[in-house]
N, CA, C and O atoms as a GROMACS GRO file, in nm:
protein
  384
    1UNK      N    1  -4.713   8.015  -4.467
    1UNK     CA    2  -4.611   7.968  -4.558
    1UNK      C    3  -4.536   7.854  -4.489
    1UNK      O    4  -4.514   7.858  -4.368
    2UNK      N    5  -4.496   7.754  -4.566
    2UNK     CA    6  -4.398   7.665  -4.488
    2UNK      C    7  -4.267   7.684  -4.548
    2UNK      O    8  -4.258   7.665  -4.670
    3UNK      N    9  -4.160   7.721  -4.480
    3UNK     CA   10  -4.086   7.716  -4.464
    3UNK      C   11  -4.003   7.585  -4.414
    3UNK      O   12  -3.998   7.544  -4.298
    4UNK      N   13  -3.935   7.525  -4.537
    4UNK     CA   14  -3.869   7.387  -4.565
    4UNK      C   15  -3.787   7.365  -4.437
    4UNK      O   16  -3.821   7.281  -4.353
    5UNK      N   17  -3.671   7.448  -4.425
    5UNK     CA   18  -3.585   7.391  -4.305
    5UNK      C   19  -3.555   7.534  -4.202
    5UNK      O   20  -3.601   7.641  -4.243
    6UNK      N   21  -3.487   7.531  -4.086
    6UNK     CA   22  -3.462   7.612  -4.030
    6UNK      C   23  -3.342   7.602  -3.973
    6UNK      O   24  -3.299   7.664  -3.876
    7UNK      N   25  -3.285   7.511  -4.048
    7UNK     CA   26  -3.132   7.478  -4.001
    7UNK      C   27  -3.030   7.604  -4.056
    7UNK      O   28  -2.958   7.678  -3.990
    8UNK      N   29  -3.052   7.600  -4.193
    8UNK     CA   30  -2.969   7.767  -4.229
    8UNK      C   31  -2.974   7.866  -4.150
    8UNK      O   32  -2.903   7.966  -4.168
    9UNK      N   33  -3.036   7.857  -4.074
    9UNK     CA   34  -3.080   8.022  -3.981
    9UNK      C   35  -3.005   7.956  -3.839
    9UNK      O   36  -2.949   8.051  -3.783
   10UNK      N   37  -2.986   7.851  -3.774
   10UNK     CA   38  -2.947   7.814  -3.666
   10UNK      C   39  -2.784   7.822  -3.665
   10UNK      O   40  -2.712   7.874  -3.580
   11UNK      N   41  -2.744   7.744  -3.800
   11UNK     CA   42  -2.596   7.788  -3.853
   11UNK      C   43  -2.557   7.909  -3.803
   11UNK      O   44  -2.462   7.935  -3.729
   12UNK      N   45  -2.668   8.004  -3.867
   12UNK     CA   46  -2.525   8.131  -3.901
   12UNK      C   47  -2.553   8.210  -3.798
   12UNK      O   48  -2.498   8.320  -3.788
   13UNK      N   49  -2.710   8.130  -3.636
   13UNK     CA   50  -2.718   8.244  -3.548
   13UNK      C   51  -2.601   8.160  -3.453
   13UNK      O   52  -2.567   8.217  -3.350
   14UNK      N   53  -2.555   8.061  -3.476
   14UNK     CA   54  -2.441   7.986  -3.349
   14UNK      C   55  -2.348   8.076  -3.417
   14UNK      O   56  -2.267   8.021  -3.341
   15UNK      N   57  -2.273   8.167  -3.490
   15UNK     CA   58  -2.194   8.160  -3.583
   15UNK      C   59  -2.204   8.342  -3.540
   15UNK      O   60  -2.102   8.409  -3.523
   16UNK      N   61  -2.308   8.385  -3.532
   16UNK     CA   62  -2.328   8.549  -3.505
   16UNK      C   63  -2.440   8.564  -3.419
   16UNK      O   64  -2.542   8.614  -3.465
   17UNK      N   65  -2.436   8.533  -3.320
   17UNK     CA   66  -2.577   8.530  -3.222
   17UNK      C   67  -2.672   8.621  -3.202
   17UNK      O   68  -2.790   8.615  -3.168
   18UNK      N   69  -2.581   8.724  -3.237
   18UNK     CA   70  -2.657   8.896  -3.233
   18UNK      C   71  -2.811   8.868  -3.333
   18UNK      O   72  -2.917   8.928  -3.312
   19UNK      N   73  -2.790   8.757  -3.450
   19UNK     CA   74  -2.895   8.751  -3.534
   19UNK      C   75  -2.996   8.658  -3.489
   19UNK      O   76  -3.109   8.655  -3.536
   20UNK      N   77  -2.959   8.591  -3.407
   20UNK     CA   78  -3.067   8.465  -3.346
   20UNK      C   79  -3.220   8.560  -3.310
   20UNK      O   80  -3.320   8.499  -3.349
   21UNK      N   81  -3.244   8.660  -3.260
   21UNK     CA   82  -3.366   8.705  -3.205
   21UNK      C   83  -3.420   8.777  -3.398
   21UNK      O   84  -3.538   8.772  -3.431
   22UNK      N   85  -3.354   8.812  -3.459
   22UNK     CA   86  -3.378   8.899  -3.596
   22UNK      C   87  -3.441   8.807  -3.670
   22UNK      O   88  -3.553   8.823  -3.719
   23UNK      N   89  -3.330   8.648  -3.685
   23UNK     CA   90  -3.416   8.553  -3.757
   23UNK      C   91  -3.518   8.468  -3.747
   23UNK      O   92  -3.587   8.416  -3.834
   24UNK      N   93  -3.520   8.455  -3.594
   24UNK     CA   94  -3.652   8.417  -3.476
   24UNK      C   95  -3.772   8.467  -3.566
   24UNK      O   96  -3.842   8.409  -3.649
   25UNK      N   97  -3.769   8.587  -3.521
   25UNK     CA   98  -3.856   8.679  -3.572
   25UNK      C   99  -3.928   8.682  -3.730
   25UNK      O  100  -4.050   8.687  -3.747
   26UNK      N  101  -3.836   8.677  -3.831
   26UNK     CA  102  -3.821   8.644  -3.962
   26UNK      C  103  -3.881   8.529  -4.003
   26UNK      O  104  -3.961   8.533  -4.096
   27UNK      N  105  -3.847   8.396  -3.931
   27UNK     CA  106  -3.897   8.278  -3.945
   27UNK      C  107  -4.037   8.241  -3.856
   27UNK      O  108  -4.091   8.133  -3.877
   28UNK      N  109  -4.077   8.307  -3.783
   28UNK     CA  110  -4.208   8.312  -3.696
   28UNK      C  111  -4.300   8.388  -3.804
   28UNK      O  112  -4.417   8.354  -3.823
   29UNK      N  113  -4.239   8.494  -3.874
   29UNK     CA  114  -4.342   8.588  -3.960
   29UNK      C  115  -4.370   8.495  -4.096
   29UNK      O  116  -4.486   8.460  -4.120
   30UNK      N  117  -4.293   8.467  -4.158
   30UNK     CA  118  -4.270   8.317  -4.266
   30UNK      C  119  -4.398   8.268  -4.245
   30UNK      O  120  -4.492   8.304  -4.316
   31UNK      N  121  -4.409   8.191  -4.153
   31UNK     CA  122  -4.432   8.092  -4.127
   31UNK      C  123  -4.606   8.086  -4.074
   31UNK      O  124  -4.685   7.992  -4.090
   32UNK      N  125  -4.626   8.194  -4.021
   32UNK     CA  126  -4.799   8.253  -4.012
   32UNK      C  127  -4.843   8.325  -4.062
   32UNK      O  128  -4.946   8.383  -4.026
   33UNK      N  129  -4.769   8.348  -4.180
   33UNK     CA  130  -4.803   8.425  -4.344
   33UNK      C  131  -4.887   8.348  -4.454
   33UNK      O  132  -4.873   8.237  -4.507
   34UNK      N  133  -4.973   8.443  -4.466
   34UNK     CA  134  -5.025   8.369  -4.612
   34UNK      C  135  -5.021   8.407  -4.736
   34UNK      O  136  -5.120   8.408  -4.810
   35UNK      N  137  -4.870   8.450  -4.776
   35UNK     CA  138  -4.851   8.545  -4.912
   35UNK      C  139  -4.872   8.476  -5.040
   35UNK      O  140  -4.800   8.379  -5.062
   36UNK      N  141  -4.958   8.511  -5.129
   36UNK     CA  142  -4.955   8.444  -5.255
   36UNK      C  143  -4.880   8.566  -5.385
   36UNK      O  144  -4.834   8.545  -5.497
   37UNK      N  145  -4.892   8.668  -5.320
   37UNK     CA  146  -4.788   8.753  -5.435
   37UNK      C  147  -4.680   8.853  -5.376
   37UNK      O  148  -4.717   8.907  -5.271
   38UNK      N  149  -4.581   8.881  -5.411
   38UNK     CA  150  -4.429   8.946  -5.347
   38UNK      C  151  -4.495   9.077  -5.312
   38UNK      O  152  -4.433   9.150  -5.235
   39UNK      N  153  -4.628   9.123  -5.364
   39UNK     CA  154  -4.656   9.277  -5.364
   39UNK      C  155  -4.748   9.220  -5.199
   39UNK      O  156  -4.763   9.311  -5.118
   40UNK      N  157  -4.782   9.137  -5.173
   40UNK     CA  158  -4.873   9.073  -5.064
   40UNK      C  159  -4.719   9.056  -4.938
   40UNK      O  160  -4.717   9.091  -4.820
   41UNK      N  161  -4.626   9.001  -5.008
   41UNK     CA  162  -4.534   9.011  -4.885
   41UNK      C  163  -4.436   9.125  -4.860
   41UNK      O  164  -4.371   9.139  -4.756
   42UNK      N  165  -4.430   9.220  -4.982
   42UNK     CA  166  -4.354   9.340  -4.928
   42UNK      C  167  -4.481   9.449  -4.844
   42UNK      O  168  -4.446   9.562  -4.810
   43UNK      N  169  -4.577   9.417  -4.825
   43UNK     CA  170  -4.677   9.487  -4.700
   43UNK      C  171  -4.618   9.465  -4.518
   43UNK      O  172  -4.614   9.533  -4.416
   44UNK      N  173  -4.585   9.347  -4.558
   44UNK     CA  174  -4.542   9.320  -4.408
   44UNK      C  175  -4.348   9.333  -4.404
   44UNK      O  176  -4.287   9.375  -4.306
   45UNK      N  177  -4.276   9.286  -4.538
   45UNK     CA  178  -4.141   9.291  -4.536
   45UNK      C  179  -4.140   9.424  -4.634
   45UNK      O  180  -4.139   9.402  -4.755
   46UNK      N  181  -4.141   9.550  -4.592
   46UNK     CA  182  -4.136   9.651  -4.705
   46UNK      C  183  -4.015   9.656  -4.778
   46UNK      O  184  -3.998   9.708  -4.888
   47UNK      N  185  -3.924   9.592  -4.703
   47UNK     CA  186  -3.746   9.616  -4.762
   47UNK      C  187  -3.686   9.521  -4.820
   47UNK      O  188  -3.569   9.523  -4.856
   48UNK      N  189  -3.808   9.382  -4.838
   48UNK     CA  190  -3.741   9.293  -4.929
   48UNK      C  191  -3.716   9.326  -5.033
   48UNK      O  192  -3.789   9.424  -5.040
   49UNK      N  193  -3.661   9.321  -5.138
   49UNK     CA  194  -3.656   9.284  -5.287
   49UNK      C  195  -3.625   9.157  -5.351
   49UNK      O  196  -3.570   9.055  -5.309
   50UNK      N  197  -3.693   9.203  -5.505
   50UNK     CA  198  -3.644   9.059  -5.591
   50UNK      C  199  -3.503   9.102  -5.649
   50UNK      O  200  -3.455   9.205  -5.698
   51UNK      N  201  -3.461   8.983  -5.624
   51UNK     CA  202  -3.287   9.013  -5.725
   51UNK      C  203  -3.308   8.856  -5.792
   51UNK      O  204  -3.293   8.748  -5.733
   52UNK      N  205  -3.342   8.875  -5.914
   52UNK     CA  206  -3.347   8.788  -6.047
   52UNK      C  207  -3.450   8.678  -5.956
   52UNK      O  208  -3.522   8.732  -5.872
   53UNK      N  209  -3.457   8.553  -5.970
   53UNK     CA  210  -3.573   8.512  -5.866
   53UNK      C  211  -3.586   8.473  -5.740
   53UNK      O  212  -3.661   8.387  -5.695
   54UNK      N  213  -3.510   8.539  -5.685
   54UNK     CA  214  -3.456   8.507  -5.522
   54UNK      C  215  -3.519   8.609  -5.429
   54UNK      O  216  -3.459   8.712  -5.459
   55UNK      N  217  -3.611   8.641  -5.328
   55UNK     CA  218  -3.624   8.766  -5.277
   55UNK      C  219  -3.487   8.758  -5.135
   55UNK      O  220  -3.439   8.669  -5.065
   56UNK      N  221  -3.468   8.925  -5.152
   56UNK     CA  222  -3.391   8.947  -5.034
   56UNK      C  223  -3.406   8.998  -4.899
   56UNK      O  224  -3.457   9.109  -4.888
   57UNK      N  225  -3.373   8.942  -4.806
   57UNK     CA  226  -3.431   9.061  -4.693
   57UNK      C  227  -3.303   9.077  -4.586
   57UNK      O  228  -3.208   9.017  -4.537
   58UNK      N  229  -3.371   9.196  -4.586
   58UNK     CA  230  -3.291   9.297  -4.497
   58UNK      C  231  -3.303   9.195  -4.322
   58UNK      O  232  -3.399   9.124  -4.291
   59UNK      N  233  -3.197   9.215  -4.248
   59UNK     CA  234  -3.233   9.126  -4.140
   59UNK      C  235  -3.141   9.174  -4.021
   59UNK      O  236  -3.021   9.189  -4.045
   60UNK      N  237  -3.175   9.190  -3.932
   60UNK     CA  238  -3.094   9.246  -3.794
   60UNK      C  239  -3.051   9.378  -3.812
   60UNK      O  240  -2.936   9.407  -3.779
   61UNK      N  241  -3.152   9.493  -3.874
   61UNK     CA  242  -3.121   9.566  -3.868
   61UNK      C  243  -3.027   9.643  -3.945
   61UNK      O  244  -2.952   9.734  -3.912
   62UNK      N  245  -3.052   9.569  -4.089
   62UNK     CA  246  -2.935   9.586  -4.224
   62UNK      C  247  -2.812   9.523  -4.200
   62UNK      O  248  -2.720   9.552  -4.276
   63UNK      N  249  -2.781   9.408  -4.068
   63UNK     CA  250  -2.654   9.409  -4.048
   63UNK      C  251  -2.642   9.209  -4.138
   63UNK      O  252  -2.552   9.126  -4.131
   64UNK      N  253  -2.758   9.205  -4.202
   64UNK     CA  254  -2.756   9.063  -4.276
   64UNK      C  255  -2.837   9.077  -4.353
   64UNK      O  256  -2.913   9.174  -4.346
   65UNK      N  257  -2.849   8.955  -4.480
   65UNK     CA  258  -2.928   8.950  -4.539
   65UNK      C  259  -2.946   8.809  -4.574
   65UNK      O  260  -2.854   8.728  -4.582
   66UNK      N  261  -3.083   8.781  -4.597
   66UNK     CA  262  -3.135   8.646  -4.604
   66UNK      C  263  -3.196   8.639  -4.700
   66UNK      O  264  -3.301   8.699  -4.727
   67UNK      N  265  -3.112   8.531  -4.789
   67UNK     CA  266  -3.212   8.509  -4.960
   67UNK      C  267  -3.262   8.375  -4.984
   67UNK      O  268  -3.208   8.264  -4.989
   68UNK      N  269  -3.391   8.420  -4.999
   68UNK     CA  270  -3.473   8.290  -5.014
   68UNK      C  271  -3.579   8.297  -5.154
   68UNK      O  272  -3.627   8.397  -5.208
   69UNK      N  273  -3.597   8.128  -5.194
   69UNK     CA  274  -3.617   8.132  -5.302
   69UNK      C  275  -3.825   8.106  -5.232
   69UNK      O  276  -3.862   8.031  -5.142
   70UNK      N  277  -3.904   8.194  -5.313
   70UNK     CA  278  -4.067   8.172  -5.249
   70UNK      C  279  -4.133   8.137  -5.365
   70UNK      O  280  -4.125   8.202  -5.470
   71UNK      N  281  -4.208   8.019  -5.347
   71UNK     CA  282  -4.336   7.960  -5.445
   71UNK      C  283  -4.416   8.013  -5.360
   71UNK      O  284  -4.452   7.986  -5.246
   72UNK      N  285  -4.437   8.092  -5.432
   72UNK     CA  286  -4.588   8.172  -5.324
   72UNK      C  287  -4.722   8.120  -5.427
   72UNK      O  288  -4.831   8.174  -5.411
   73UNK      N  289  -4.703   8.011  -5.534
   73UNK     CA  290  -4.818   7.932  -5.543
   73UNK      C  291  -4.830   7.830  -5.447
   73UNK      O  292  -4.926   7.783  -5.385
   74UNK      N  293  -4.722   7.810  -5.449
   74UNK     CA  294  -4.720   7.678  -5.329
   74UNK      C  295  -4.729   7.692  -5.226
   74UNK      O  296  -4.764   7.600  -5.152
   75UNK      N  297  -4.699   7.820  -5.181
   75UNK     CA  298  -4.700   7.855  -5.007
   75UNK      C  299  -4.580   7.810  -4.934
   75UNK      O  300  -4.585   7.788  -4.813
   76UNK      N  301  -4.419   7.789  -5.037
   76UNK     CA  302  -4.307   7.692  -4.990
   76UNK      C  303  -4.240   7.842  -5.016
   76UNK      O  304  -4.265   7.928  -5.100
   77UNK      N  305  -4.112   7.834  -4.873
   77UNK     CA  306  -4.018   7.858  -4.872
   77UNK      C  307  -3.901   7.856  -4.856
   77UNK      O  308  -3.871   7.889  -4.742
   78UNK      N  309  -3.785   7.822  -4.943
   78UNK     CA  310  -3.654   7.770  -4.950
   78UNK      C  311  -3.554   7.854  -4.906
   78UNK      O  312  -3.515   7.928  -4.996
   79UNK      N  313  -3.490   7.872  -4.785
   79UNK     CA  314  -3.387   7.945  -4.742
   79UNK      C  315  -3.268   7.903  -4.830
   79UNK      O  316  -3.239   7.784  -4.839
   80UNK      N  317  -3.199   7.999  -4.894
   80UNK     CA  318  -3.087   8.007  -4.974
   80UNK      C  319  -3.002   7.981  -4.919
   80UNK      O  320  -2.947   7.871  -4.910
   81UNK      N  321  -2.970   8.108  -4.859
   81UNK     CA  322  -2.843   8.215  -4.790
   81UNK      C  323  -2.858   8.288  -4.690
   81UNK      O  324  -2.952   8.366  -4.678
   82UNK      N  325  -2.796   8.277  -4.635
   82UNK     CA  326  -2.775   8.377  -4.465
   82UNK      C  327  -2.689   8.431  -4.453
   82UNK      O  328  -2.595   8.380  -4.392
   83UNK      N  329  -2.680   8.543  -4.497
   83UNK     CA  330  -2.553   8.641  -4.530
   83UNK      C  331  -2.512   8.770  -4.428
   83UNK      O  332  -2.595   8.850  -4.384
   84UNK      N  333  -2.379   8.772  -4.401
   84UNK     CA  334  -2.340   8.908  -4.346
   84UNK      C  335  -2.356   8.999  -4.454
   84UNK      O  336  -2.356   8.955  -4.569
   85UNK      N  337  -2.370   9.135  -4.429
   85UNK     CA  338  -2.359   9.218  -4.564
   85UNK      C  339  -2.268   9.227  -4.618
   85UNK      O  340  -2.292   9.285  -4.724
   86UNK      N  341  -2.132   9.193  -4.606
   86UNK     CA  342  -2.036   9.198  -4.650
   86UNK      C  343  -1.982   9.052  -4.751
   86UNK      O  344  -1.883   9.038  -4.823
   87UNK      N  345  -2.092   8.964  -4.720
   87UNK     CA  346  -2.057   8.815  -4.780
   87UNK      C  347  -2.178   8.846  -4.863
   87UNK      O  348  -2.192   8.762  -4.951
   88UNK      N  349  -2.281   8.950  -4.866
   88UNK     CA  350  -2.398   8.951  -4.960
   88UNK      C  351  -2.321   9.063  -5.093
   88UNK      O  352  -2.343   9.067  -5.214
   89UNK      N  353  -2.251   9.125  -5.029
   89UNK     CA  354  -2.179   9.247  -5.120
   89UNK      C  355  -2.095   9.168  -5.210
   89UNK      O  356  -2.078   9.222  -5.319
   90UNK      N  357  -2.051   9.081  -5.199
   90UNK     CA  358  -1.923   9.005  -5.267
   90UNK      C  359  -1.991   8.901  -5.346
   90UNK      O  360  -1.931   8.794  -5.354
   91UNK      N  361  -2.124   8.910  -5.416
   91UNK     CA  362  -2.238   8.891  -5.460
   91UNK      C  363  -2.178   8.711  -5.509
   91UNK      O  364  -2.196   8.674  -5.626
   92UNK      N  365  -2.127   8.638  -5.432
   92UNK     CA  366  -2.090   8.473  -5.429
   92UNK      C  367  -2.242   8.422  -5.445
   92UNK      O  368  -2.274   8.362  -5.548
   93UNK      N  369  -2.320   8.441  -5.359
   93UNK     CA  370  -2.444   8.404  -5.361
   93UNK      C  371  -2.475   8.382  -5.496
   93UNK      O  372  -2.505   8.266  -5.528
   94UNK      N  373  -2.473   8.461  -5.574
   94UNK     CA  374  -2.578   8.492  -5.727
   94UNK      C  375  -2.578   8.375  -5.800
   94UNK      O  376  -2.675   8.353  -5.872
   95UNK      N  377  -2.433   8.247  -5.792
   95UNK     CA  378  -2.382   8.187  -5.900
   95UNK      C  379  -2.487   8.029  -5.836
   95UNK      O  380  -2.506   7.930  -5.907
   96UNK      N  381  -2.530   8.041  -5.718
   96UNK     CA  382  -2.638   7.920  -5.727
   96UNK      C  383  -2.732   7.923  -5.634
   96UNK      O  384  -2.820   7.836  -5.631
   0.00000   0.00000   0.00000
């Protein structure tokens, strides 16, 4: 999958560092993936979900969550949001 930028994830690990090795990880798996359907990427991410067309994932251990928008025709992935759970709970995200 390509994954567009990786600047969202650098943001919020200068910002909470504890997540830098979680999203490492996250964006290494992205990225030598070849998912063409969400049922193909919840095999390897079992705890993502779809919330309306955004998938979510669980990240550092439930202590974040990262919503990204996937053309899994295209093999493109658009990092949304990089969320504490508490900035994912206060569901701001949803409105764009």
């Amino acid at each position: 999958m390509h994954v567009l930028t990786k600047k969202p994830l650098v943001v919020f690990w200068n910002r909470y560092p504890d997540s830098e090795g979680s999203l490492t990880a996250w964006h290494r798996e992205m990225r030598s993936g070849k998912y063409t359907t969400f049922h193909e990427l919840r095999a390897v991410f079992p705890k993502a979900d779809k919330v309306g067309n955004k998938i979510v994932f669980n990240v550092g251990g439930n202590k974040y969550r990262l919503i990204a928008a996937i053309h899994f025709n295209r093999g493109k992935v658009f990092v949304r949001h990089v969320l504490t759970h508490k900035e994912y709970d206060e569901g701001k995200w949803k409105d764009g």
